[in-house]
N, C-alpha and C positions, 0 to 999 in steps of 0.2 A: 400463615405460612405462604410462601410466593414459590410458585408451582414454573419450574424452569425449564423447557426444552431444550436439549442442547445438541447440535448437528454439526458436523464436521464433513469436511468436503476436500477429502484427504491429499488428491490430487493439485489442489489451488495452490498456484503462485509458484511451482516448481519450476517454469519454464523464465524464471524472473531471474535469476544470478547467471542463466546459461546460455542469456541471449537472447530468448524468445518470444521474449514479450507480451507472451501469455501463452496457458496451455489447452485451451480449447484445438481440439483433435490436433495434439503435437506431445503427447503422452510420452509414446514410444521416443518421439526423436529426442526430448526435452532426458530420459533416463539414460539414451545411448551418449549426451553428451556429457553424462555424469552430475545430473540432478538428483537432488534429494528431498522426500515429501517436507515441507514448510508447513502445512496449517495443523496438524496436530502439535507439534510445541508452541504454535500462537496459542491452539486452544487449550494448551496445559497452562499457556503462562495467564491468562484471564481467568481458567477457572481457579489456580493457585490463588489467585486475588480476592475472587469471590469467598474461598475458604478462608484466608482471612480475616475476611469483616466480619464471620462468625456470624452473618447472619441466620434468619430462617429461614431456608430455601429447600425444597428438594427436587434434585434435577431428576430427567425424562431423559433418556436418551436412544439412539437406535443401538444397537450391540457391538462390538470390534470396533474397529480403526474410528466408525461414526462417529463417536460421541463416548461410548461406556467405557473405554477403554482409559480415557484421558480423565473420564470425572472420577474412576478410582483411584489414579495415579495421583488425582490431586485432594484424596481421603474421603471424596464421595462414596456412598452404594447407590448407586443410580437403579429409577424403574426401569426397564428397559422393554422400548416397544418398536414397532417395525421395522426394518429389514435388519439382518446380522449379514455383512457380508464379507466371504472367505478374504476378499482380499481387501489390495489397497483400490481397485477397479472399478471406485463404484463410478455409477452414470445420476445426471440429475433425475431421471425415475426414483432414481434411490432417497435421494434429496425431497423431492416431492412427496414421494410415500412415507416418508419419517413427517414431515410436515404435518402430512393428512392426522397423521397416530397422535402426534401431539394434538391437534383441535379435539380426536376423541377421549385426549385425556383431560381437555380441560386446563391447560397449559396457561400461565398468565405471562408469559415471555417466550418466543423462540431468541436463543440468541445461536447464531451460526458463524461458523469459519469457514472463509471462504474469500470470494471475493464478486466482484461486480453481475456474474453470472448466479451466481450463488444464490445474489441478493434476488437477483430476477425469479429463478427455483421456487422461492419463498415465497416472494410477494404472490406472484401468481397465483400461486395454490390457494392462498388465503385467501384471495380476489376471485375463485371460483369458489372456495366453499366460504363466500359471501361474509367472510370471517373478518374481525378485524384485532384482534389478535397484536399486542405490539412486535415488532422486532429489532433486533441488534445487531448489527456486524464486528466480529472480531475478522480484522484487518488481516485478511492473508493471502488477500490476488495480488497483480503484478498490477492491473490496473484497477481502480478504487476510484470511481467519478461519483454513485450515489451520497447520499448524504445520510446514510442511515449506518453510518458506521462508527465505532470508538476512534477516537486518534491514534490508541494505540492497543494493545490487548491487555495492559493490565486497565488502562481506562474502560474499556467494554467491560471486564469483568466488574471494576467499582460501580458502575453505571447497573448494570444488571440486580445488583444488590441492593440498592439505594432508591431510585429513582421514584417521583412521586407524584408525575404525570406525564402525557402525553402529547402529540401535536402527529402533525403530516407533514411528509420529507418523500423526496423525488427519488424513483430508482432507475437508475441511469445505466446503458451499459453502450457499447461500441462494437464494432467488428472488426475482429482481431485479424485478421488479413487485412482488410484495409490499414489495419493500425500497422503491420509491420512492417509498410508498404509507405508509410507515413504520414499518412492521412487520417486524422479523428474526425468523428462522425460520431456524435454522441445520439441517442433515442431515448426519448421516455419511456419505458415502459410499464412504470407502475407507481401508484400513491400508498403509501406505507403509513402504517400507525407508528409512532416509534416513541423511546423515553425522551424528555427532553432533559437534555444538559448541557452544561460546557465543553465537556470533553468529547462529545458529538462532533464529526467534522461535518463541514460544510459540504455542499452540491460545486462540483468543479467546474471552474468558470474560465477564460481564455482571458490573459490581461493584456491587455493594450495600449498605444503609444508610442514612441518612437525611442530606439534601443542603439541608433547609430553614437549618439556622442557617449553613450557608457562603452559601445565595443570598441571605439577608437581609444578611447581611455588605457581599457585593458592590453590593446594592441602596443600601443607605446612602451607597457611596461612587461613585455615579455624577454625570456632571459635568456641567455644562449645556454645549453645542456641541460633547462629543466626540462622535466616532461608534465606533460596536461595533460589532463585525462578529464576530455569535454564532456560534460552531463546532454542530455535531450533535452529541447525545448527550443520555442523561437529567437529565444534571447539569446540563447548560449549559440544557437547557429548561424545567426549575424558574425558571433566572432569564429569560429568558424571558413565562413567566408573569407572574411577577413586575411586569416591565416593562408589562405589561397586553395581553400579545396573545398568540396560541397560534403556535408556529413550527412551522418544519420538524422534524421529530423528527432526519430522518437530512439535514439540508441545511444551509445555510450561510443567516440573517439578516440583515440590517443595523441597524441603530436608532440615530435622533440624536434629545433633543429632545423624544421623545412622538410619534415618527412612525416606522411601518417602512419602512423607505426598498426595501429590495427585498428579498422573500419566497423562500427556493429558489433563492437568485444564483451563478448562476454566475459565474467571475474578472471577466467582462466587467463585470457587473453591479456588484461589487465596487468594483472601483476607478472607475467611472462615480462609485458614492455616497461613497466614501470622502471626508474635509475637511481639513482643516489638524492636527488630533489624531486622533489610531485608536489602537482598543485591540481587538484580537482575541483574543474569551475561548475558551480549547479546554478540555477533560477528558481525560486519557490514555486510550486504548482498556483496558480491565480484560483482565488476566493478560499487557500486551504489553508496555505503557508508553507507544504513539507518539502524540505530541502533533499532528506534520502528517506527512501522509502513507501515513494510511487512513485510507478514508472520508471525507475532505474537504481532497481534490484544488483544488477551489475556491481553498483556500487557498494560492496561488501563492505562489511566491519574490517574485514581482511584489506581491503584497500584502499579504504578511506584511515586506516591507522598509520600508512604508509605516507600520505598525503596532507600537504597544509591543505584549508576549504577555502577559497576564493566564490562566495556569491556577490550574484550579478541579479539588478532587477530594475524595472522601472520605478520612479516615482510611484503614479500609478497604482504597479499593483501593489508595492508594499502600502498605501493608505485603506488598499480593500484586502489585505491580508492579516495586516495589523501585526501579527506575530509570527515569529518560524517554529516551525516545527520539526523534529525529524524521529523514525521508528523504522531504525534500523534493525530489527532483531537482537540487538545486546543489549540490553539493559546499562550495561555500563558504560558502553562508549555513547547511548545515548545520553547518561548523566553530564559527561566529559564533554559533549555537544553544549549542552544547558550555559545562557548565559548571554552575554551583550557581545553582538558581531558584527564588524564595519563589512556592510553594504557597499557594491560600486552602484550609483545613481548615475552617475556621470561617470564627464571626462576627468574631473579630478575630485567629485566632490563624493563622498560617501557619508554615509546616512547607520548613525547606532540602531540595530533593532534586535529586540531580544528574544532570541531562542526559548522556547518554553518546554 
């Protein structure tokens, strides 16, 4: 039997549809502008998976919103050990002391919801109590740079149940004011034991190369009354530029027309300006592939449904990406994603590459 800790880090990723690019100390403003907790239905939709494969597992978990709450919903009777707390409020002491409970119970997996800070929570703990211990991430920050995560959460969960060795993987995280500020600054902070497999993403990497004759490309073929709704990233800010205004680096723009309809939008904002045509241009994260679903949360099932998808990428990084990806939160519209999508490489040349 494979002895599974499972932690939830209830607060992760809510500040991701509302603009904010992460919720480290931005709780309160991240609820006033009408967020909603995200990582308990990643970690309902991973452990639902896990109860599928009908394996032999019995999960560990901390009590309420943690962990216990979501491994019955998904027909677990979870152990339950360290902290129960009243609310959704928990702090990473919380995270770290469920950690600890798990080593005392002899755990042969933590897998946690969360996201890049999360991952830090984790590893650390293990890394003080000299543990090695494997771990998992079921994908539910806003930003996701380690590489100790599923691609997606029903992935973590098949991955949790399966898996049938291990390796070391980098955990990575950033500072979230500098991030919003637009400036990544990635840090190492921790070596991880983790399962190996396919559906593990990668440690995010910065792609490189020159992006001018794809934006000129794109600039040519812009169209009078649609609206764009620019994703974050260096590529997508070249056109941007382009278009005659400086955007968000790491946010989400709008543009119809010769006007920016709204700067740094959140969903709400989003679909406020969206019009009768949309075209939402993204760039695959470099060394990962995912198109929605880091780093710009904004981009909702809600309005990416609204929207044809226009990606843009280098040569480059699509030859160290290999494939795109995307985990948006729907299961179905990522289905509906699934498949072979022309790439702008260029000025006119575009490149098939297939969505997985």
């Amino acid at each position: 039997m494979r002895r599974i800790g499972v932690v939830v880090n209830p607060i992760a990723g809510m500040g991701g549809r509302v603009g904010l690019k992460g919720t480290d100390g931005k709780v309160a403003e991240a609820r006033e502008r009408g967020a909603e907790p995200r990582a308990p239905d990643r970690a309902r939709e991973a452990l639902d998976e896990l109860a599928h494969l009908d394996a032999d597992v019995e999960l560990v978990t901390p009590g309420g919103v943690m962990g216990a709450t979501e491994a019955r919903a998904a027909g677990f009777e979870p152990t339950v050990v360290g902290p129960t707390p009243d609310d959704a409020e928990t702090t990473a002491d919380d995270t770290r002391a469920a950690v600890r409970a798990f080593v005392d119970s002899g755990v042969d997996l933590v897998l946690f919801a969360g996201g890049d800070g999360t991952a830090v929570d984790v590893a650390e703990t293990l890394a003080e109590l000299d543990d090695r211990t494997p771990i998992l991430g079921i994908p539910a920050g806003v930003k996701i740079y380690s590489a100790v995560f599923g691609v997606t959460p029903r992935a973590a969960g098949h991955i949790a149940g399966t898996f049938q060795r291990t390796a070391e993987a980098e955990v990575n995280d950033i500072d979230e004011d500098d991030y919003r500020e637009g400036q990544v600054r990635t840090e190492l902070r921790a070596i991880a034991t983790v399962p190996v497999a396919e559906e593990r993403q990668s440690s995010k990497q910065l792609g490189g190369g020159s992006v001018e004759a794809l934006a000129e490309g794109f600039l040519d073929d812009v169209e009078p009354g649609v609206t764009y709704v620019l994703g974050p990233g260096s590529t997508v800010g070249r056109i941007k530029r382009g278009l005659g205004f400086v955007g968000t680096p790491l946010g989400v723009d709008v543009y119809r027309d010769g006007d920016l309809l709204a700067r740094d939008a959140a969903e709400s904002d989003i679909l406020d300006a969206v019009g009768e045509r949309n075209v939402v241009v993204v760039s695959p994260i470099g060394g990962q592939g995912f198109v929605f679903g880091r780093g710009n949360q904004q981009l909702s099932p809600a309005v990416i449904r609204q929207c044809d998808v226009e990606i843009v990428a280098s040569r480059r990084k699509l030859d160290d990406v290999g494939v795109l990806r995307a985990d948006t939160g729907d299961p179905d519209l990522d289905e509906e994603l699934r498949g072979w999508h022309r790439v702008r490489v260029g000025r006119v040349e575009r490149r098939l590459v297939e969505l997985v």
